[in-house]
PASEBA-1860 file (N, C-alpha, C; in nm, 3 decimals):
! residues 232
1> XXXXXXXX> 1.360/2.752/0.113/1.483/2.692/0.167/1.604/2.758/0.101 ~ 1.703/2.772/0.164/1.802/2.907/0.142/1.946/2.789/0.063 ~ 2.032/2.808/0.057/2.078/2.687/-0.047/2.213/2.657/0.056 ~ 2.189/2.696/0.206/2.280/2.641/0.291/2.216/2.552/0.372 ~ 2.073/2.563/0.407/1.995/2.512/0.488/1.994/2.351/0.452 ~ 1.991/2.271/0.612/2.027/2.150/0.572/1.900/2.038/0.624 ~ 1.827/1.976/0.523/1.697/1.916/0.493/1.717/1.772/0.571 ~ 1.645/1.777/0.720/1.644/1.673/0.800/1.489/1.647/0.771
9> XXXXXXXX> 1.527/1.501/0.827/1.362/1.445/0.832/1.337/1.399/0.973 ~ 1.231/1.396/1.034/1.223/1.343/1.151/1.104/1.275/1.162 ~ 1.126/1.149/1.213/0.991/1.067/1.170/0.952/0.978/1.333 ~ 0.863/1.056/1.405/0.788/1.020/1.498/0.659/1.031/1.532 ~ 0.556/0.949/1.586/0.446/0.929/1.553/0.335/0.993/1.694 ~ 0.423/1.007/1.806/0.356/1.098/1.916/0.361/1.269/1.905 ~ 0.267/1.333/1.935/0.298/1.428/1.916/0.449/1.546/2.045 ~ 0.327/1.495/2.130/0.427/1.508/2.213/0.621/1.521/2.230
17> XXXXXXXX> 0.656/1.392/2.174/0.814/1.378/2.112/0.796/1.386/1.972 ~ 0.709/1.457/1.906/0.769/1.533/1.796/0.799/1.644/1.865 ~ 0.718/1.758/1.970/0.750/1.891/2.010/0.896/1.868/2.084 ~ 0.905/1.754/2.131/1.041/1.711/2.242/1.147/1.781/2.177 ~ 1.158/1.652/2.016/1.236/1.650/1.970/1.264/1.763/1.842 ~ 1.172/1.857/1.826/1.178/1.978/1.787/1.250/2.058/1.838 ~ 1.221/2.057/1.964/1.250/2.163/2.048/1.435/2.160/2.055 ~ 1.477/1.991/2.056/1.621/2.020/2.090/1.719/2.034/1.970
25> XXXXXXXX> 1.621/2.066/1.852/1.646/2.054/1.719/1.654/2.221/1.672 ~ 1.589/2.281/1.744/1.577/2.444/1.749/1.680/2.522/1.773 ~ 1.758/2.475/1.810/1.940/2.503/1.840/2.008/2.541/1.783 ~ 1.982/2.482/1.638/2.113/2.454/1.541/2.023/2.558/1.416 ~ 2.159/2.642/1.388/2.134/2.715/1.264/2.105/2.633/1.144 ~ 2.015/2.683/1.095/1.958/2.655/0.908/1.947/2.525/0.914 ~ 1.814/2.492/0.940/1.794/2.357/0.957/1.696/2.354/0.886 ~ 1.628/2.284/0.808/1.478/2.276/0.751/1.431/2.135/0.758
33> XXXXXXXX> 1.353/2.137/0.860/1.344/1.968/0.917/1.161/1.977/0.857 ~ 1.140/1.851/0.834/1.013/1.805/0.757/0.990/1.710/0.919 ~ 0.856/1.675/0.947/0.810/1.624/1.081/0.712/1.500/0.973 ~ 0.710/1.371/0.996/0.628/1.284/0.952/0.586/1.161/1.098 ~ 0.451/1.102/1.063/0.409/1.033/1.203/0.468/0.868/1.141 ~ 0.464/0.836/1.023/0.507/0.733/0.976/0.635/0.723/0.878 ~ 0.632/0.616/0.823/0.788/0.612/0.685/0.648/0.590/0.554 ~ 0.532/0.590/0.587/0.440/0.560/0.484/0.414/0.709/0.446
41> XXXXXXXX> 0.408/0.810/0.523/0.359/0.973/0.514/0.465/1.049/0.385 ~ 0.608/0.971/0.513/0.709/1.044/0.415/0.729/0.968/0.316 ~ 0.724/0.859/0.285/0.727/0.818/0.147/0.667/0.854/0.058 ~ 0.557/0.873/0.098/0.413/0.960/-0.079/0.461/1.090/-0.075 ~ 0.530/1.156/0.011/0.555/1.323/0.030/0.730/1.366/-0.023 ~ 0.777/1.219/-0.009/0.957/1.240/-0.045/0.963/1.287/-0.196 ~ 0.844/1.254/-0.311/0.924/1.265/-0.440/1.025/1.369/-0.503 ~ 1.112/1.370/-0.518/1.151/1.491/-0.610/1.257/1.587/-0.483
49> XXXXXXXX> 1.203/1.543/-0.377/1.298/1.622/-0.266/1.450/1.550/-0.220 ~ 1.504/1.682/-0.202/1.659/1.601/-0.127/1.704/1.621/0.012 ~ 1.750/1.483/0.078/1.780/1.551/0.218/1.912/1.504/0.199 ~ 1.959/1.523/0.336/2.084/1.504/0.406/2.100/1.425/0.504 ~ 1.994/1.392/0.548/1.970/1.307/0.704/1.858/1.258/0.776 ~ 1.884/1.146/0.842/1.695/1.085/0.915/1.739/1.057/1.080 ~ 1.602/1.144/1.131/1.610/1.111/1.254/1.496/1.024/1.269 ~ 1.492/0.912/1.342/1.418/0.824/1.354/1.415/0.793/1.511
57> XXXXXXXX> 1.230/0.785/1.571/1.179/0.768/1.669/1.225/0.640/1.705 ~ 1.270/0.555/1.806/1.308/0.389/1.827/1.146/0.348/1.816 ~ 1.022/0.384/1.891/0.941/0.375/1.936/0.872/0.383/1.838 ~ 0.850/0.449/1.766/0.829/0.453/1.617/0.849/0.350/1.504 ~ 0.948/0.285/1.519/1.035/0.248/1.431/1.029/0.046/1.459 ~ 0.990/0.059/1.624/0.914/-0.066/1.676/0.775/-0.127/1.616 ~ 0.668/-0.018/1.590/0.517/-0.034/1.584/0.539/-0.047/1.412 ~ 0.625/0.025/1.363/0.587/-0.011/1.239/0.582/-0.118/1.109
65> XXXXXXXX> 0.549/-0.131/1.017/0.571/-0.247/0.938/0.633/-0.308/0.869 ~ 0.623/-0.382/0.822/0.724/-0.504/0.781/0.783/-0.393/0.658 ~ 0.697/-0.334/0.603/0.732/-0.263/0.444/0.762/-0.097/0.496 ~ 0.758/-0.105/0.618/0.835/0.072/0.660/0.953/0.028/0.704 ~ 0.962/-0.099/0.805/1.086/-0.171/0.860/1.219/-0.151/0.698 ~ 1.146/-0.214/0.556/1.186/-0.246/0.470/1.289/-0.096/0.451 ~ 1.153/0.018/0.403/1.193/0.159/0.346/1.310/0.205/0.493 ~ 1.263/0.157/0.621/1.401/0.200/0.705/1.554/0.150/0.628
73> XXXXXXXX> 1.543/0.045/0.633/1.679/0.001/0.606/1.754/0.038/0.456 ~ 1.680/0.057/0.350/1.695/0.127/0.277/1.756/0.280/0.254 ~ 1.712/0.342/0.395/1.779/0.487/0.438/1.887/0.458/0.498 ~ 1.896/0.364/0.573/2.037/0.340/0.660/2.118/0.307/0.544 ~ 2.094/0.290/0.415/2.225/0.230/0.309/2.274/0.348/0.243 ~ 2.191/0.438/0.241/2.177/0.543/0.167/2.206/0.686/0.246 ~ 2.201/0.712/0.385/2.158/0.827/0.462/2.249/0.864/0.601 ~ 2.301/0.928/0.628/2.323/0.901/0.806/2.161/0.930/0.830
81> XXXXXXXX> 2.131/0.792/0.927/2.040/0.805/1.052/2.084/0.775/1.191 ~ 2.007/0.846/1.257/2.047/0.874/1.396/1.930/0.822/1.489 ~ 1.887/0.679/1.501/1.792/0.614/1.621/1.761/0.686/1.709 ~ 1.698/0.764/1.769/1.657/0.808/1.938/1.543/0.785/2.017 ~ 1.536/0.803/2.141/1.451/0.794/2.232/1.451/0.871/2.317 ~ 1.317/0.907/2.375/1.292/1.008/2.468/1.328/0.942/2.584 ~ 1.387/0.984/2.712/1.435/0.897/2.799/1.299/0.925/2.917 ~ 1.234/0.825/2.921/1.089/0.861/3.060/1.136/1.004/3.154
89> XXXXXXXX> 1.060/1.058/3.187/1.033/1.143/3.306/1.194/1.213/3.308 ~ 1.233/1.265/3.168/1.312/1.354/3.138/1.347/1.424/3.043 ~ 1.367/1.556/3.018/1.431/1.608/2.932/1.596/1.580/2.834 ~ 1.577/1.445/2.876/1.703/1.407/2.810/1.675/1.313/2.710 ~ 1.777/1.260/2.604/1.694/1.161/2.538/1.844/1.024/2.512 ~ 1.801/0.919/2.398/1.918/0.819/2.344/1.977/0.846/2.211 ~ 2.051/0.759/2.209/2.080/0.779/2.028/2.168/0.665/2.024 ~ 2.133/0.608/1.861/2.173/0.529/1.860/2.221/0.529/1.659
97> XXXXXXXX> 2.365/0.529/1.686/2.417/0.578/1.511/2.508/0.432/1.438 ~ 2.486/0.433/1.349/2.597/0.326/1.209/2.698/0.368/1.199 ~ 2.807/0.451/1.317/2.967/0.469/1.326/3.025/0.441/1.395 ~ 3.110/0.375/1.413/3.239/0.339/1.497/3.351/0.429/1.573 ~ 3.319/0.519/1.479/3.393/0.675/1.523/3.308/0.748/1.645 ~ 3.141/0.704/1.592/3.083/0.838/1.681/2.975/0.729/1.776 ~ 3.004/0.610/1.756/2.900/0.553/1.845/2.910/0.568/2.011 ~ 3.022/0.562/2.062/3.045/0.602/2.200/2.984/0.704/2.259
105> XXXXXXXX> 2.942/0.839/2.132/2.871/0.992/2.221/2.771/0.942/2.288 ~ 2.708/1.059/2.309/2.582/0.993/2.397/2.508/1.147/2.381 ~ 2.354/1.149/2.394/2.283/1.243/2.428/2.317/1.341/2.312 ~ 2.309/1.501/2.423/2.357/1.611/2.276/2.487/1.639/2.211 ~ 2.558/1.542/2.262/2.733/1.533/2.207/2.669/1.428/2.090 ~ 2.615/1.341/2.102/2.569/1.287/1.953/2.499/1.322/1.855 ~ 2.429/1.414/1.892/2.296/1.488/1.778/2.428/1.562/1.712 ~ 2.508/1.655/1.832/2.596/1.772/1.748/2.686/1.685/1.648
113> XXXXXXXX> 2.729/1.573/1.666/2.807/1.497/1.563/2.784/1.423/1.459 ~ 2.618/1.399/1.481/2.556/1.333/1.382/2.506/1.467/1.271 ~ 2.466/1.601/1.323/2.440/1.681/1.212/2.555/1.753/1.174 ~ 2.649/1.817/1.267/2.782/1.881/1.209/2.907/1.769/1.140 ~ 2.899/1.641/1.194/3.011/1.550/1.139/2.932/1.454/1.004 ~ 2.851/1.451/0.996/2.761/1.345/0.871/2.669/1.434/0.868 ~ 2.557/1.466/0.854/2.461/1.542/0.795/2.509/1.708/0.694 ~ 2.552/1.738/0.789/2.652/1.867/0.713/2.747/1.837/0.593
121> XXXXXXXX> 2.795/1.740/0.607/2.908/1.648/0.520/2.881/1.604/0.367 ~ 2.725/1.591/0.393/2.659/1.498/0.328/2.599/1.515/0.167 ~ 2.650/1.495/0.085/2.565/1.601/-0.007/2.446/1.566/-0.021 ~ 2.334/1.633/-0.039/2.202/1.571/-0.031/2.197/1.519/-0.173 ~ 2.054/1.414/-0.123/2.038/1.355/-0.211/1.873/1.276/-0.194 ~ 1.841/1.258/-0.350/1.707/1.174/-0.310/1.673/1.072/-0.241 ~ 1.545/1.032/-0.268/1.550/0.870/-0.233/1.536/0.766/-0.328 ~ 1.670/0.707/-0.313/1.697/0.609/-0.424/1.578/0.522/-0.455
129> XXXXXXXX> 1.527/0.509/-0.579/1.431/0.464/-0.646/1.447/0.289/-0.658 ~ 1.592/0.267/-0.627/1.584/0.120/-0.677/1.509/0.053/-0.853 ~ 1.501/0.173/-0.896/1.446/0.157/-1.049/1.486/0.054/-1.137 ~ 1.440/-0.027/-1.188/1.441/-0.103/-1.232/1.426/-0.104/-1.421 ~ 1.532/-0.052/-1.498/1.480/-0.005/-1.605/1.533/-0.140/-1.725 ~ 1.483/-0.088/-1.823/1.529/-0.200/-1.933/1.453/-0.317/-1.897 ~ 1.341/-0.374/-1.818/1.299/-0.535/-1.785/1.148/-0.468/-1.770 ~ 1.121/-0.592/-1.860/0.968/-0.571/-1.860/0.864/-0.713/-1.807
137> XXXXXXXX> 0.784/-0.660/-1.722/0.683/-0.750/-1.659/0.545/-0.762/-1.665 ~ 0.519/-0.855/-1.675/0.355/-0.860/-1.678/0.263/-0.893/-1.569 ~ 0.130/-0.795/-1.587/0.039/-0.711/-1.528/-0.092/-0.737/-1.583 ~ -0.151/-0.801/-1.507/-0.325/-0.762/-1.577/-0.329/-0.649/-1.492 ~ -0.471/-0.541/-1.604/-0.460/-0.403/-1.565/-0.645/-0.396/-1.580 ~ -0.664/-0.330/-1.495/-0.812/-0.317/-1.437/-0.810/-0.150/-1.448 ~ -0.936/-0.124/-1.567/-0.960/0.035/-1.571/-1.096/0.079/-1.449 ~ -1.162/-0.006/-1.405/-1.245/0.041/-1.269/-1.183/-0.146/-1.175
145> XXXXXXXX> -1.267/-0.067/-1.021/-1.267/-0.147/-0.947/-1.349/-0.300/-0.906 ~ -1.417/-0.306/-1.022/-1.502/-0.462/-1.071/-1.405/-0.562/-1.176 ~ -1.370/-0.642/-1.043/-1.272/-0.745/-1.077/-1.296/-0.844/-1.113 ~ -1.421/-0.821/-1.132/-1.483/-0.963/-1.195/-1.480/-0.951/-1.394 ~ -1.506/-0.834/-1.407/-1.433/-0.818/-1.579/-1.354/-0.881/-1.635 ~ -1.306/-0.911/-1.749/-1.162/-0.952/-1.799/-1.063/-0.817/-1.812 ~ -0.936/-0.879/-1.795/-0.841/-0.766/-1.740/-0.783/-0.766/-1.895 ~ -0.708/-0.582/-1.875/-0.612/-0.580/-2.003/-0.507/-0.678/-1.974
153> XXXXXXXX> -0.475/-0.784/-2.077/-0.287/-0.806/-2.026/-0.171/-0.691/-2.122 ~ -0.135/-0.696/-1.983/-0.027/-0.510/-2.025/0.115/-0.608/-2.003 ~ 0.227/-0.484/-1.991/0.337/-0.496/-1.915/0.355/-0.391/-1.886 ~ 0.450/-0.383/-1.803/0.530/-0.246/-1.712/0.669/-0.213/-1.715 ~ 0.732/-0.127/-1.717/0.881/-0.110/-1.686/0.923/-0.019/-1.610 ~ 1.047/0.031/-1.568/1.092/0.133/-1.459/1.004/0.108/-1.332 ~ 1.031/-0.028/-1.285/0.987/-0.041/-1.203/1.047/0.001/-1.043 ~ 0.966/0.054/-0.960/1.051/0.058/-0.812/0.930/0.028/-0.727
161> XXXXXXXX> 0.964/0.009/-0.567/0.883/0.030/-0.485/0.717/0.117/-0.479 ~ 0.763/0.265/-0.546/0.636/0.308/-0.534/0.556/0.383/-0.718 ~ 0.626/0.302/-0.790/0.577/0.297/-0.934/0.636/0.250/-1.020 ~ 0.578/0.246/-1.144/0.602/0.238/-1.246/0.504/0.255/-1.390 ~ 0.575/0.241/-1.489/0.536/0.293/-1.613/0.459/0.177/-1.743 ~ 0.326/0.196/-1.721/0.263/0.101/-1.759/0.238/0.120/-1.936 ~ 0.274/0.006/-1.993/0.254/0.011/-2.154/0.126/-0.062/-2.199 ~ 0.032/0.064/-2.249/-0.104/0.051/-2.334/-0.096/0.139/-2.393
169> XXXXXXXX> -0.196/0.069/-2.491/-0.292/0.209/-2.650/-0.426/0.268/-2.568 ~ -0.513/0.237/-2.427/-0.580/0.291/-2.394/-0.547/0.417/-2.356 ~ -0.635/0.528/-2.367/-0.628/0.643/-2.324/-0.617/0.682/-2.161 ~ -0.558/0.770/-2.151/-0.480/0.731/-2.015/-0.522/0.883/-1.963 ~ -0.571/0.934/-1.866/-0.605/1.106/-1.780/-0.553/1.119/-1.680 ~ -0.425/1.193/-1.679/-0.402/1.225/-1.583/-0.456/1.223/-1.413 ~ -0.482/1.155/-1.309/-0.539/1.166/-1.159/-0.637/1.070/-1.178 ~ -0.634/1.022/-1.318/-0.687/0.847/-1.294/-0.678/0.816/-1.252
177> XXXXXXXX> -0.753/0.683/-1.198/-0.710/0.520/-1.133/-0.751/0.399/-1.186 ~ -0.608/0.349/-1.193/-0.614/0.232/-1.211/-0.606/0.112/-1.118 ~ -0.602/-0.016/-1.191/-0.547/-0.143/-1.046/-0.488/-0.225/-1.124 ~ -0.349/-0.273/-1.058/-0.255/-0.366/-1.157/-0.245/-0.489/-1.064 ~ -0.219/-0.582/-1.119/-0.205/-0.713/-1.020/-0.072/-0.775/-1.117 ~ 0.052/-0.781/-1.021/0.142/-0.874/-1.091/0.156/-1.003/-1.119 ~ 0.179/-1.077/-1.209/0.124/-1.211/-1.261/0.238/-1.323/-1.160 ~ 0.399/-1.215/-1.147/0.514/-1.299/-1.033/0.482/-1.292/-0.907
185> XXXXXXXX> 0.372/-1.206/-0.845/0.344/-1.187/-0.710/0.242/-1.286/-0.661 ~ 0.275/-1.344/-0.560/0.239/-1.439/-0.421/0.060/-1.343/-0.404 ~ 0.118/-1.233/-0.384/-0.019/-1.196/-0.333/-0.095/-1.118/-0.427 ~ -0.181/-1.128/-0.474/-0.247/-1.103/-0.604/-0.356/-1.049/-0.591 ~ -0.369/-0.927/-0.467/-0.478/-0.833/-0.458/-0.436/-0.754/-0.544 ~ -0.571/-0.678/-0.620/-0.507/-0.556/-0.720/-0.481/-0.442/-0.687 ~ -0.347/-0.386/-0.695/-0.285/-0.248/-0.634/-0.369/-0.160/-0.718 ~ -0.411/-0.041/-0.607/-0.465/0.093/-0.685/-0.335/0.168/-0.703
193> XXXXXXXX> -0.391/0.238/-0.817/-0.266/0.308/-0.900/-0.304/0.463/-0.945 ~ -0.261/0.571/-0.922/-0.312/0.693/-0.970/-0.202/0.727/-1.064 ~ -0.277/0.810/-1.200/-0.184/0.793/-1.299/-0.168/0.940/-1.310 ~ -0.014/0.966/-1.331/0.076/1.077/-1.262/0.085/1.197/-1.410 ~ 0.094/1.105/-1.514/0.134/1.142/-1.678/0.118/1.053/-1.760 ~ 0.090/1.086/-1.893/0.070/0.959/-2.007/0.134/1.022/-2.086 ~ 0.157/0.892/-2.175/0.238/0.911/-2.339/0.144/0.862/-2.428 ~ 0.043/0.936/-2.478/-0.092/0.891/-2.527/0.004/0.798/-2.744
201> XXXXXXXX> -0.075/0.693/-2.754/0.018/0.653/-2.883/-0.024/0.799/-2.993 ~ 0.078/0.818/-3.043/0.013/0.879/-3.191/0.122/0.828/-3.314 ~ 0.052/0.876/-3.447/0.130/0.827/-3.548/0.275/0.832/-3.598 ~ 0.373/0.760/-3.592/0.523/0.795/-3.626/0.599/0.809/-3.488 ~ 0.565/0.800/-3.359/0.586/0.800/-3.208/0.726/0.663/-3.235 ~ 0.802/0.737/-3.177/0.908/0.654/-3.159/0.966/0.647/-2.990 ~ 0.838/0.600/-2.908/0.825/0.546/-2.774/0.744/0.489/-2.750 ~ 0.716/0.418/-2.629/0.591/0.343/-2.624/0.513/0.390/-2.538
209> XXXXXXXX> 0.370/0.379/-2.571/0.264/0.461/-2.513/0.231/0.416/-2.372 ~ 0.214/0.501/-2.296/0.159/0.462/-2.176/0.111/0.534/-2.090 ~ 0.178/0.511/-1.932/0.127/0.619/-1.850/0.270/0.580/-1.740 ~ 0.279/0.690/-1.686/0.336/0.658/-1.535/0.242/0.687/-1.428 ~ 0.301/0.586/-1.330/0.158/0.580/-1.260/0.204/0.541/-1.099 ~ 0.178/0.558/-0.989/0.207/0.567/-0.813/0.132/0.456/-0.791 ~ 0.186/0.404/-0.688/0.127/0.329/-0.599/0.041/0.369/-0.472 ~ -0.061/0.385/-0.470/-0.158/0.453/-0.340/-0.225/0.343/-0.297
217> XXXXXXXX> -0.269/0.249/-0.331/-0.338/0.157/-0.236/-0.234/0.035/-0.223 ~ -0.146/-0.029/-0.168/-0.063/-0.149/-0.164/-0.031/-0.177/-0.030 ~ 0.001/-0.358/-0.017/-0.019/-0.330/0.076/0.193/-0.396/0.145 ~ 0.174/-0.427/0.237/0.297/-0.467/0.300/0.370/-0.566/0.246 ~ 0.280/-0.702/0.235/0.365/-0.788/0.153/0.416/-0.791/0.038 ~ 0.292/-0.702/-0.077/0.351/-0.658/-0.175/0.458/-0.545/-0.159 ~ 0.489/-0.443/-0.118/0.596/-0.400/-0.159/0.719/-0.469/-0.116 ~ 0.730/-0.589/0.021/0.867/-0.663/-0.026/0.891/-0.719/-0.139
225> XXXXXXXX> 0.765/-0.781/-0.143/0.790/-0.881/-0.311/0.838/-0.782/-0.401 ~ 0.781/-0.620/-0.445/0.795/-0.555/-0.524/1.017/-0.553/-0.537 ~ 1.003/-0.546/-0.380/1.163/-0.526/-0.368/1.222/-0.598/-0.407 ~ 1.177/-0.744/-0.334/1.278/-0.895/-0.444/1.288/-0.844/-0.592 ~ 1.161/-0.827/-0.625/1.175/-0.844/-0.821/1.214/-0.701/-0.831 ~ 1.267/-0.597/-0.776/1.334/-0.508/-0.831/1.514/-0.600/-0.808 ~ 1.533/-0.633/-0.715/1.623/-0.662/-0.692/1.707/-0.775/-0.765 ~ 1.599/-0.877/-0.837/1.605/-1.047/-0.904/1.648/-0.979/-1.067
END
């Protein structure tokens, strides 16, 4: 990616109006658009990357869940997005934008204003973590998937939506898995956890030992709840 090129996302789940909407996306100089079928794809695939802008399927954006519904609105606080739809039995499509200035366009008078007037504009940027640092919570922590064991009681901190940084003296390997169950959460299946990096303890360590660690198995209700208590 060239350091003018401007990092769209486009998140539709047919293939078909992904090629649609490729195709009318092929137009515009230095574009480097990422294609995802869900907001669950691009979420495990966003870390560490920066965009500028989200195009979002309506149709798409209908079927999905309560905790992609969630990560949508989260981009709309953070992002210009630009709603569309393929219009039936045409090469034309909708759009639907968060401006007052540009909501009246319509069709390709709106794409051109949504990427040359806000996306171009825009300085890129990640996806806000909602991190949660300085507050610590407690976690029973499961080193295999037999839940019938007694659990470590841990705590956690830097918490967000799709991790956080778990404090133990157990030895911790990198592409581990773990399962954490929060002690404030309603729903108290145990999240699988793959562990990303550790801070193994050693002597005179002036941090606390642990691991950072992803969320890969969770499910919908937990990550709202996750959101309240980032948010509480």
């Amino acid at each position: 990616m060239s350091a003018n090129e401007l990092k769209l996302v486009l998140i539709v789940n047919d293939e078909k109006n992904q090629a649609f909407y490729k195709n009318h996306l092929s137009s515009y100089d230095d574009i480097a658009l990422e294609v995802y079928p869900n907001f669950i794809d691009f979420r495990n695939q966003s870390h560490g990357k920066l965009y500028s802008g989200f195009l979002v399927d309506i149709r798409t954006l209908i079927k999905s869940s309560s905790g992609e519904k969630l990560l949508f609105s989260h981009l709309l606080q953070h992002f210009p997005v630009m709603r569309v739809t393929k219009k039936p039995g045409s090469d034309s499509f909708s759009g639907l934008l968060e401006s007052k200035s540009l909501g009246r366009l319509k069709g390709q008078a709106l794409l051109d204003a949504f990427i040359n007037d806000l996306c171009r504009k825009n300085q890129p940027r990640d996806i806000p973590s909602g991190r949660q640092q300085g507050t610590f919570r407690s976690v029973y922590l499961y080193y295999s998937d037999n839940f019938q064991q007694e659990p470590e009681k841990a705590v956690i901190e830097n918490l967000t939506i799709k991790s956080c940084f778990v404090v133990t003296n157990e030895k911790c390997s990198k592409g581990s898995q773990i399962w954490l169950v929060f002690t404030e959460m309603k729903e108290q299946t145990p999240i699988l956890c793959e562990i990303k990096w550790a801070k193994p303890w050693t002597v005179g360590s002036l941090y606390l030992p642990g691991c950072g660690v992803s969320f890969i198995g969770i499910m919908d209700e937990q990550i709202e709840e996750l959101s309240q208590l980032i948010k509480n």
